[in-house]
N, CA, C and O atoms as a MOPAC input file, in Angstrom:
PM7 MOZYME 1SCF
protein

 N     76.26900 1    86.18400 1    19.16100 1
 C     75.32900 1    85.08700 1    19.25700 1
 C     74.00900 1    85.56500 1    19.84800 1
 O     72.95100 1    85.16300 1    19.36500 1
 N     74.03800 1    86.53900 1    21.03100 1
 C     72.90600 1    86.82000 1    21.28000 1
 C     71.87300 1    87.91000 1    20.52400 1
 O     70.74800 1    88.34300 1    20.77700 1
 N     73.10000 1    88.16900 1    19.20300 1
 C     72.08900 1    89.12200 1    18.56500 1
 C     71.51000 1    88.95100 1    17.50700 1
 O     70.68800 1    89.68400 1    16.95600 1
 N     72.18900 1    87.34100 1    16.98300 1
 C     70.92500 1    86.43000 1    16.34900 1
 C     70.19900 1    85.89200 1    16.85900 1
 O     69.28500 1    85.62000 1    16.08000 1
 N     69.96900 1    85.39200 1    18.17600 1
 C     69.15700 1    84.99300 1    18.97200 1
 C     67.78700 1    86.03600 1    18.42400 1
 O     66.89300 1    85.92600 1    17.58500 1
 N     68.25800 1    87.16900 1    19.51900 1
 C     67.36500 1    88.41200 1    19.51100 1
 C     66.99400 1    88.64900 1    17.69500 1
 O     65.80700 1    88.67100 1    17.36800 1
 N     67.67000 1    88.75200 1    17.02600 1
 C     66.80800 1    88.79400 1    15.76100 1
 C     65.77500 1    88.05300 1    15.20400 1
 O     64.81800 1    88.53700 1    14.60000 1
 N     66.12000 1    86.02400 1    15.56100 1
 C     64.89800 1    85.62700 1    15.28700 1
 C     63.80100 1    85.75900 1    15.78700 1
 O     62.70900 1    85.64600 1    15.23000 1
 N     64.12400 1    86.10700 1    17.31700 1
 C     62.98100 1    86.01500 1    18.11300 1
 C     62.22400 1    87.36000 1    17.46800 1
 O     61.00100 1    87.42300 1    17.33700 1
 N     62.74600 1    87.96000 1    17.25200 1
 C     62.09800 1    89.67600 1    16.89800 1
 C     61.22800 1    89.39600 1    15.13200 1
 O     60.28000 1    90.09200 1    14.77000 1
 N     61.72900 1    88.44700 1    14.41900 1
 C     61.15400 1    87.87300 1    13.31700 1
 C     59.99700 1    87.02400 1    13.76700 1
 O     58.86500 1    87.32300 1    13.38600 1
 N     60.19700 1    85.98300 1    14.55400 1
 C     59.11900 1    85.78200 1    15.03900 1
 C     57.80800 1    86.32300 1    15.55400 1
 O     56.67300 1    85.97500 1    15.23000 1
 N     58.13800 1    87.12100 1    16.30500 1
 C     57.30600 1    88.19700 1    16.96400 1
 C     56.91100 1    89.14000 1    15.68100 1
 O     55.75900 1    89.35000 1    15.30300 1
 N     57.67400 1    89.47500 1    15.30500 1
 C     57.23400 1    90.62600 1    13.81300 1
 C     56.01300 1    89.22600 1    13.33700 1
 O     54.91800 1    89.74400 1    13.55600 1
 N     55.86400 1    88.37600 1    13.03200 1
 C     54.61000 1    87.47800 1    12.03900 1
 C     53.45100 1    87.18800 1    13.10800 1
 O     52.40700 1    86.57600 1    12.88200 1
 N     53.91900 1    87.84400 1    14.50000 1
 C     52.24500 1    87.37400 1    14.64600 1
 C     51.33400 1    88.46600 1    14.48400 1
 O     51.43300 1    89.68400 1    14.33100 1
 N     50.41100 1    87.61900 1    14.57100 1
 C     48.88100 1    88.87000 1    14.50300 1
 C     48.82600 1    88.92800 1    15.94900 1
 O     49.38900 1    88.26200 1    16.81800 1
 N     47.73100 1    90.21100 1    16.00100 1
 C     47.32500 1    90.59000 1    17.11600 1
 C     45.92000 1    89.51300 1    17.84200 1
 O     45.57700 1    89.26100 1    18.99700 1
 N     45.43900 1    89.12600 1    16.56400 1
 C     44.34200 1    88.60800 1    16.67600 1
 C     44.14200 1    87.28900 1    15.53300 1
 O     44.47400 1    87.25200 1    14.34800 1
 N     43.70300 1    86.60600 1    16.08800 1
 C     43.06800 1    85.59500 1    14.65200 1
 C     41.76600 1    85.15500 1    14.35100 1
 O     40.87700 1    85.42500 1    15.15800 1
 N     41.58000 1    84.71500 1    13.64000 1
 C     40.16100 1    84.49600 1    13.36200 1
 C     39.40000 1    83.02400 1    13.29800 1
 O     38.76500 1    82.67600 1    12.30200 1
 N     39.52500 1    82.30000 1    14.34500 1
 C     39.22600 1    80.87300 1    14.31600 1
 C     37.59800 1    80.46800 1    14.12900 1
 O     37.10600 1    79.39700 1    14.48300 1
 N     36.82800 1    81.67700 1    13.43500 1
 C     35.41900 1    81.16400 1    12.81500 1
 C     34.88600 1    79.88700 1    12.40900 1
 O     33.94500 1    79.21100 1    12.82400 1
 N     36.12700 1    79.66000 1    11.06100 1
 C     35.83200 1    78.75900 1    10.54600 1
 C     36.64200 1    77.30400 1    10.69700 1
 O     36.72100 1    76.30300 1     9.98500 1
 N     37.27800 1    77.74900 1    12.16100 1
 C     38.30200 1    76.58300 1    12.41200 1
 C     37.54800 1    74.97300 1    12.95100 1
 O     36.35300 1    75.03400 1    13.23900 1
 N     38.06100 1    73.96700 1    13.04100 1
 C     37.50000 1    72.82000 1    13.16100 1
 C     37.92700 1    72.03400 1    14.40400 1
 O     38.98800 1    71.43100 1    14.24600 1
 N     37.61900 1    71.96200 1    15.04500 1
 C     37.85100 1    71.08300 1    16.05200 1
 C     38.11900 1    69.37200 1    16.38600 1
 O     37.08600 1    68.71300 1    16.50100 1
 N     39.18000 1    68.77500 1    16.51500 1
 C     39.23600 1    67.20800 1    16.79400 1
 C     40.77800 1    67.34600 1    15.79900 1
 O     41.44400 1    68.35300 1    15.55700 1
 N     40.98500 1    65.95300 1    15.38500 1
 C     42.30100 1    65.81900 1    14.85400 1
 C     42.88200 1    66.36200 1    14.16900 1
 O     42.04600 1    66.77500 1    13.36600 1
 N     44.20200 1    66.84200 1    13.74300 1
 C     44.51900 1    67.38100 1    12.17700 1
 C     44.80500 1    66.76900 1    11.24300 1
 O     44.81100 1    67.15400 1    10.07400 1
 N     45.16200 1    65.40200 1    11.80300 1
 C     45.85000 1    64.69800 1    10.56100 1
 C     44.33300 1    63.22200 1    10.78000 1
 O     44.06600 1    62.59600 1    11.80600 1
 N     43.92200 1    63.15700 1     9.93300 1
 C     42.54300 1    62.32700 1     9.23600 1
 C     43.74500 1    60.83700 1     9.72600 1
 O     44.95400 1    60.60700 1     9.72500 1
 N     42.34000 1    60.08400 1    10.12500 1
 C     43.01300 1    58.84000 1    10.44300 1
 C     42.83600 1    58.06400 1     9.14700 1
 O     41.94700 1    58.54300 1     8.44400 1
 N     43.64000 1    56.64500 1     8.47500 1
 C     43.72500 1    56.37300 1     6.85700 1
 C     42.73300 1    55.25500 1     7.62300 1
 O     42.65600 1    54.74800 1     8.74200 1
 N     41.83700 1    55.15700 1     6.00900 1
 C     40.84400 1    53.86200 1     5.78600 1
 C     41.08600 1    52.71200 1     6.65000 1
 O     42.06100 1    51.98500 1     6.45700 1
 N     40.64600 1    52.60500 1     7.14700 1
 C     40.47300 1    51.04500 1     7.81300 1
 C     41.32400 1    51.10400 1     9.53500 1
 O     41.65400 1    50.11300 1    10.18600 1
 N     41.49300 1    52.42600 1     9.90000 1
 C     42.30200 1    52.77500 1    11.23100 1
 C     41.27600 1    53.03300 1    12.00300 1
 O     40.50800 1    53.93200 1    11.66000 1
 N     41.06900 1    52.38000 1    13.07900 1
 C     40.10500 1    53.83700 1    13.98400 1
 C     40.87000 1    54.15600 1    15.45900 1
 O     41.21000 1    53.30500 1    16.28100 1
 N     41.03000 1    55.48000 1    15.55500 1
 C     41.56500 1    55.96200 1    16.61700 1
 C     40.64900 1    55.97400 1    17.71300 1
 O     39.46500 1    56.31100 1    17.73400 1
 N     41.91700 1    55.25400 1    19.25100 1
 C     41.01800 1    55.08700 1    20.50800 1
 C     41.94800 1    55.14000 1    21.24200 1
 O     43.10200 1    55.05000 1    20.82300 1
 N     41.55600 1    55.34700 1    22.88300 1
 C     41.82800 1    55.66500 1    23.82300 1
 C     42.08500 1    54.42400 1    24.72200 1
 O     41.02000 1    53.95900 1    25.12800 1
 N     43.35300 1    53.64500 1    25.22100 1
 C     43.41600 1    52.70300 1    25.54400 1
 C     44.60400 1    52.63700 1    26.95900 1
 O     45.68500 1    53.22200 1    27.02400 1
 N     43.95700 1    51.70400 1    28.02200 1
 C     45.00700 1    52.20900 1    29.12200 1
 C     45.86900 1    50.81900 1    28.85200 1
 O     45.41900 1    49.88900 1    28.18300 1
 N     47.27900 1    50.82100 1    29.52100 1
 C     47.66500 1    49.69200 1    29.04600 1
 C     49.20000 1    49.66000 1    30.43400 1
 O     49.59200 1    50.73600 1    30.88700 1
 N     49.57700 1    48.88100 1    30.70500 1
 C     50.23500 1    49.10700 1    32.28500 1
 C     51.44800 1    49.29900 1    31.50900 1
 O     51.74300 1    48.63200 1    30.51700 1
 N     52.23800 1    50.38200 1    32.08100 1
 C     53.91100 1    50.97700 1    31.84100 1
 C     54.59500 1    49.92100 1    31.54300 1
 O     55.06600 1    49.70300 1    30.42600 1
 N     54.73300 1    48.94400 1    32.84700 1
 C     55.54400 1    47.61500 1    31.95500 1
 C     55.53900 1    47.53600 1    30.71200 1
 O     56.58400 1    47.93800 1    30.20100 1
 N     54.27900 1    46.94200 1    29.57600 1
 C     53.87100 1    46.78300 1    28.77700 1
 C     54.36100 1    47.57800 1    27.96100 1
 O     55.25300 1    47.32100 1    27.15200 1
 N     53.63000 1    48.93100 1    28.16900 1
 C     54.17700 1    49.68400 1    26.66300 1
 C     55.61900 1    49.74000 1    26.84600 1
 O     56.22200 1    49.25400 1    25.89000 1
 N     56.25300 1    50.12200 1    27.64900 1
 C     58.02400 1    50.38600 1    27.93100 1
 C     58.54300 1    49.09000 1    27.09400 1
 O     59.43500 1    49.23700 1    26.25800 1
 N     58.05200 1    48.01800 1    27.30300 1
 C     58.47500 1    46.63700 1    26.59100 1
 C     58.54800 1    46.75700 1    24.63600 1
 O     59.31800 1    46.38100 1    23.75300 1
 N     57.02900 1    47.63700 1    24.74300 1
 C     57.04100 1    47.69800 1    23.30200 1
 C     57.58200 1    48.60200 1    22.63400 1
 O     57.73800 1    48.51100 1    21.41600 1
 N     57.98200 1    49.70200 1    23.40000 1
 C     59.13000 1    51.27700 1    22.79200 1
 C     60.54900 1    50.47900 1    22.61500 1
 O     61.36300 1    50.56700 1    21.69600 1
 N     60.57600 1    49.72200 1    23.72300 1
 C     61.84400 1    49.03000 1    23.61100 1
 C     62.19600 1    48.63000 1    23.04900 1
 O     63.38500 1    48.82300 1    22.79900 1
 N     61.24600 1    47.49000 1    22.19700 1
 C     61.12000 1    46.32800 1    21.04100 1
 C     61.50700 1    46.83700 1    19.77300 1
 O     62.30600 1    46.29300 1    19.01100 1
 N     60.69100 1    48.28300 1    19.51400 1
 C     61.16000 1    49.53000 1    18.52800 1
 C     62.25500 1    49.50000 1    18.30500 1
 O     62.74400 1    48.95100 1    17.31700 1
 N     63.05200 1    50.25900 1    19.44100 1
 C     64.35300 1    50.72200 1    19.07600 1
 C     65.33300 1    49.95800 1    19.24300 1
 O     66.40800 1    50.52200 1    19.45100 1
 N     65.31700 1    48.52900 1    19.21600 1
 C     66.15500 1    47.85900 1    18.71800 1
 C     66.34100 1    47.51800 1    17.69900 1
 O     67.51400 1    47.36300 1    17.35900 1
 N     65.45700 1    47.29600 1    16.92200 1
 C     65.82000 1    46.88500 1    15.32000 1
 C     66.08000 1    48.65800 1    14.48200 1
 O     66.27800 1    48.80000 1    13.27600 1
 N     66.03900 1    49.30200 1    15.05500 1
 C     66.47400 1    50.94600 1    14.86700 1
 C     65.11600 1    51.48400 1    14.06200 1
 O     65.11900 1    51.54500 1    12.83200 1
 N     64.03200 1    51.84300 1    14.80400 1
 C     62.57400 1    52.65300 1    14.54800 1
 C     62.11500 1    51.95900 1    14.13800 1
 O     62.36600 1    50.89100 1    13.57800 1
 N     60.85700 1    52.86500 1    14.53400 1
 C     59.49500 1    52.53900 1    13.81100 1
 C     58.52200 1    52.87900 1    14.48900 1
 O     58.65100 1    53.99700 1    14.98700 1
 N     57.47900 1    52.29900 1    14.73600 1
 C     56.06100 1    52.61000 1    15.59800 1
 C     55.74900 1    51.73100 1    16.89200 1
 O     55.21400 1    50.63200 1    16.74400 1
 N     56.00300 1    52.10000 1    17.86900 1
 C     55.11800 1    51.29400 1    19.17700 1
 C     53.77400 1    50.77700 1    18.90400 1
 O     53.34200 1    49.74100 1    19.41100 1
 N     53.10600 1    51.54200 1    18.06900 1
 C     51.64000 1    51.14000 1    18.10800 1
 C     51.53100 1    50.16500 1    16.73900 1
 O     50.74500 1    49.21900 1    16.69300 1
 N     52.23500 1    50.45100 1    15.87200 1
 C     52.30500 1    49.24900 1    14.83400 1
 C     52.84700 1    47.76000 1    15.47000 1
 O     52.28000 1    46.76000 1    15.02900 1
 N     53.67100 1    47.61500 1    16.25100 1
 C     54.08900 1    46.82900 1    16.75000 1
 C     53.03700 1    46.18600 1    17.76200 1
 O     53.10300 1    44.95900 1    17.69400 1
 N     52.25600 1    46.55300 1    18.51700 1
 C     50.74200 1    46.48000 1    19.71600 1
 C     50.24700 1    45.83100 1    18.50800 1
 O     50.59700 1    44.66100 1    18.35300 1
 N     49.39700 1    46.43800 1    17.49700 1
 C     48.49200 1    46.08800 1    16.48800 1
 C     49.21000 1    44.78800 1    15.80400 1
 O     48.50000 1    43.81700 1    15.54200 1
 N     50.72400 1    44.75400 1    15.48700 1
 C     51.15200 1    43.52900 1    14.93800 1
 C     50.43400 1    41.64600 1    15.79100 1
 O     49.89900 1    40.58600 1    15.46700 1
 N     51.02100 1    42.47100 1    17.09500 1
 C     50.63500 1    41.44300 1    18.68700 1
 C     49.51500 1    40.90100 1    18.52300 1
 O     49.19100 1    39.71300 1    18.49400 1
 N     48.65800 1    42.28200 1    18.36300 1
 C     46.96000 1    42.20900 1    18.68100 1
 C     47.16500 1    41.06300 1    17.32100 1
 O     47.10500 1    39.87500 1    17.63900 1
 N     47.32400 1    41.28500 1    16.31600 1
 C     46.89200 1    40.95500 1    14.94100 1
 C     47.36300 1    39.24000 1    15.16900 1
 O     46.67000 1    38.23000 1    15.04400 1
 N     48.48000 1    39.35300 1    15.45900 1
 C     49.26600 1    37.73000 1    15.80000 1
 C     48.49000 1    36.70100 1    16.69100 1
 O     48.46100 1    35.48000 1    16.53600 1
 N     47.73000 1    37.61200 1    17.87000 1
 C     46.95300 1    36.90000 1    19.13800 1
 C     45.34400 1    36.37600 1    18.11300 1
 O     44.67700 1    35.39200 1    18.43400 1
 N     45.04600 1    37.16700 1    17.05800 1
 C     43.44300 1    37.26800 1    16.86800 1
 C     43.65500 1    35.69800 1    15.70700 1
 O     42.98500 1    34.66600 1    15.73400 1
 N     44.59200 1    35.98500 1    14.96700 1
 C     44.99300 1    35.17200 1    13.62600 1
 C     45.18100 1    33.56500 1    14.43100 1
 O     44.59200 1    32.58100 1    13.98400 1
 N     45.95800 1    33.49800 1    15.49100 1
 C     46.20000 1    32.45000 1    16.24500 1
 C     44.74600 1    31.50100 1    16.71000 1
 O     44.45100 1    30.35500 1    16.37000 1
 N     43.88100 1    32.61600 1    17.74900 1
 C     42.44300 1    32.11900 1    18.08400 1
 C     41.71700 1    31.57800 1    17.38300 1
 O     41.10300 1    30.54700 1    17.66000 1
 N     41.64600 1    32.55900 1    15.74200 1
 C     41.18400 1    31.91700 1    15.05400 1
 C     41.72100 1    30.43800 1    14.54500 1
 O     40.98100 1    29.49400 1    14.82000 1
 N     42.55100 1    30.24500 1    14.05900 1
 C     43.59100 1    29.15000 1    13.73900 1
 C     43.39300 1    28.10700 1    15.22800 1
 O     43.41000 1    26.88000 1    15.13300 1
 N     43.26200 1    28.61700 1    16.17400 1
 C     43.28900 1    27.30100 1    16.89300 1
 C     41.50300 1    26.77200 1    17.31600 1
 O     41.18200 1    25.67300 1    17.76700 1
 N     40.53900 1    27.97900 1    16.98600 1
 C     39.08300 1    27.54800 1    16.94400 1
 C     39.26200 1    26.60900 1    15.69700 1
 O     38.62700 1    25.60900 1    16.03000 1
 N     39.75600 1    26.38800 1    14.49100 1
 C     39.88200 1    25.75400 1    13.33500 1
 C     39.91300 1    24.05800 1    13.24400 1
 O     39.25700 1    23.13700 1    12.75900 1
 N     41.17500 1    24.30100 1    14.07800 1
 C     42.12300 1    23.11500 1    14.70700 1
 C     41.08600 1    22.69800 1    15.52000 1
 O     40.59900 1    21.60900 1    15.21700 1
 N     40.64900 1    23.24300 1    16.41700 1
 C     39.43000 1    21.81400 1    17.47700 1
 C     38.36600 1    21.70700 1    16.49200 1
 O     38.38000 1    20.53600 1    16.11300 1
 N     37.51000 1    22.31100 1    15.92900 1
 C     36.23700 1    22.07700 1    15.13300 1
 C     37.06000 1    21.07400 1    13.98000 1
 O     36.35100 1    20.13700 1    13.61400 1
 N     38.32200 1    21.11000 1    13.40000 1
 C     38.01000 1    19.96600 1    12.28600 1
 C     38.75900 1    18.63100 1    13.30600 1
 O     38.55700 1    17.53100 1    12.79000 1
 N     39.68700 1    18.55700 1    14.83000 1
 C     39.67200 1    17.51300 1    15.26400 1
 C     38.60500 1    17.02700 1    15.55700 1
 O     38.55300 1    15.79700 1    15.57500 1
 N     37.12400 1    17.96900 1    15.95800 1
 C     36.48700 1    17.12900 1    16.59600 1
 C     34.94500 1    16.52100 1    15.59300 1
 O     33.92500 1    15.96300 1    15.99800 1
 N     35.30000 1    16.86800 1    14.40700 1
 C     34.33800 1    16.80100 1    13.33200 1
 C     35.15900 1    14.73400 1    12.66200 1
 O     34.59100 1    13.69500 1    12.32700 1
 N     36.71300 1    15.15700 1    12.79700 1
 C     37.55000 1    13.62200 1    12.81400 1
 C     37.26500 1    12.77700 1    13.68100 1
 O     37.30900 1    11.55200 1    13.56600 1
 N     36.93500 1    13.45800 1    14.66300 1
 C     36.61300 1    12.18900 1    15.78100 1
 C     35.05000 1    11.26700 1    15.53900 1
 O     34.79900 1    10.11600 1    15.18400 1
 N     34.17800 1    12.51400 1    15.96000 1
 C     32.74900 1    12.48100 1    15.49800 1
 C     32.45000 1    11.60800 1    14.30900 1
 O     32.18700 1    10.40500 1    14.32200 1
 N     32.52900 1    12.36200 1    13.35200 1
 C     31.86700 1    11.83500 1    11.69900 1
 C     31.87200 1    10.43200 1    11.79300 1
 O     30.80900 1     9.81400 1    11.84300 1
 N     33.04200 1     9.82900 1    11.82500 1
 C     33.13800 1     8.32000 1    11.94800 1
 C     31.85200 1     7.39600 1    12.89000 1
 O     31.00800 1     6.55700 1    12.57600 1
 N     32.22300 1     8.02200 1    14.07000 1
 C     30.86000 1     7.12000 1    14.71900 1
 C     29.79400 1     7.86300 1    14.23500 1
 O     29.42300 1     6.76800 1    13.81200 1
 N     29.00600 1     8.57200 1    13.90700 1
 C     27.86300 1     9.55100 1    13.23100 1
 C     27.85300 1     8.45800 1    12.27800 1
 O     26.94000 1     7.70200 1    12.61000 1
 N     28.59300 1     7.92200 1    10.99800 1
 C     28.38900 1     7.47200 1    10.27400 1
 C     28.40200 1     5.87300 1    10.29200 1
 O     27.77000 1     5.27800 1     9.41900 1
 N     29.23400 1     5.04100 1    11.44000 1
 C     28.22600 1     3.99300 1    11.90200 1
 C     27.13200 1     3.90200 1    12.55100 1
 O     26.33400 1     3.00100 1    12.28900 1
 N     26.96400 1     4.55800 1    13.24000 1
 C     25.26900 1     4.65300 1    13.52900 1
 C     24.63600 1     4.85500 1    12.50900 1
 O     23.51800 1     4.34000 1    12.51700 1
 N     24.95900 1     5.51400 1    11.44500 1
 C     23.78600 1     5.88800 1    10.34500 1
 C     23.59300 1     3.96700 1     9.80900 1
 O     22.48400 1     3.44600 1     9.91900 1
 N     24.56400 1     3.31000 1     9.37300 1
 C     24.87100 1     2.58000 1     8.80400 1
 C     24.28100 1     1.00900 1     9.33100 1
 O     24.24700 1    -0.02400 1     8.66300 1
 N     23.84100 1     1.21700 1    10.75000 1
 C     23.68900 1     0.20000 1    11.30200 1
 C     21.74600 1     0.44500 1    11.55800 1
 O     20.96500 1    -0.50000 1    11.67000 1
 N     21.36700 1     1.84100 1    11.59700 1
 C     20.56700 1     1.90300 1    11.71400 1
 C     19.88900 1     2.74200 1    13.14800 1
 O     18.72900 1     3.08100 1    13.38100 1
 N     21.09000 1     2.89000 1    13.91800 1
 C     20.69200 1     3.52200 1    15.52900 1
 C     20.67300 1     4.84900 1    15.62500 1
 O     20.79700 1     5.35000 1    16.74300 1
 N     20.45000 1     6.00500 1    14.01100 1
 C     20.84700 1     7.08000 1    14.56600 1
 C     19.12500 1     7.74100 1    14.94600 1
 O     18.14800 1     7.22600 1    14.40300 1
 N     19.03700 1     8.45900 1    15.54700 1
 C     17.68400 1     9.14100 1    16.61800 1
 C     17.21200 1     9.79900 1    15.42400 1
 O     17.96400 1     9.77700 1    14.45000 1
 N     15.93800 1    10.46100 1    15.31700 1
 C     15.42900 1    11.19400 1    14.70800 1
 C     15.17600 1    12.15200 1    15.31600 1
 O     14.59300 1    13.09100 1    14.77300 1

């Protein structure tokens, strides 16, 4: 056993170079973030994320951060939906008297 050990390691060692040539190498990510992603730097308290690794591996994998972005996505869709909900209750409330005043003659110029 230890003298396949010692062989890969010696295969290993046999492929490196002495030197390389990082001229034309590039600096920042390797893997390109896809259309419509943008990668950022975000602090977020241990509770929290531990909650959301957790959330993961119960339904058996997947992504912590797809799951954050699901949240985020659920919290933004909601705000909107409930800015919706007061502007057309309060356009129901409104319009009606708006439109007896027009009708009677008292609305201001």
């Amino acid at each position: 056993m230890c003298r396949i050990y010692t062989d890969k390691l010696h295969l290993v060692i046999g492929t490196m170079k002495r030197e390389y040539d990082f001229s034309r190498g590039k600096r920042g990510a390797v893997l390109r973030t896809p259309r419509g992603k943008t990668r950022i730097t975000i602090r977020i308290d241990d509770d929290i994320l531990e909650w959301f690794r957790s959330q993961v591996h119960k339904p058996g994998g997947g992504s912590y951060q797809t799951l954050i972005n699901n949240a985020l996505r659920s919290f933004v869709d909601f705000e909107e939906r409930s800015l919706e909900d007061t502007l057309r209750r309060v356009l129901r409330e409104e319009l009606p008297r708006y439109a007896r005043k027009k009708a009677t003659g008292l609305t201001r110029r």
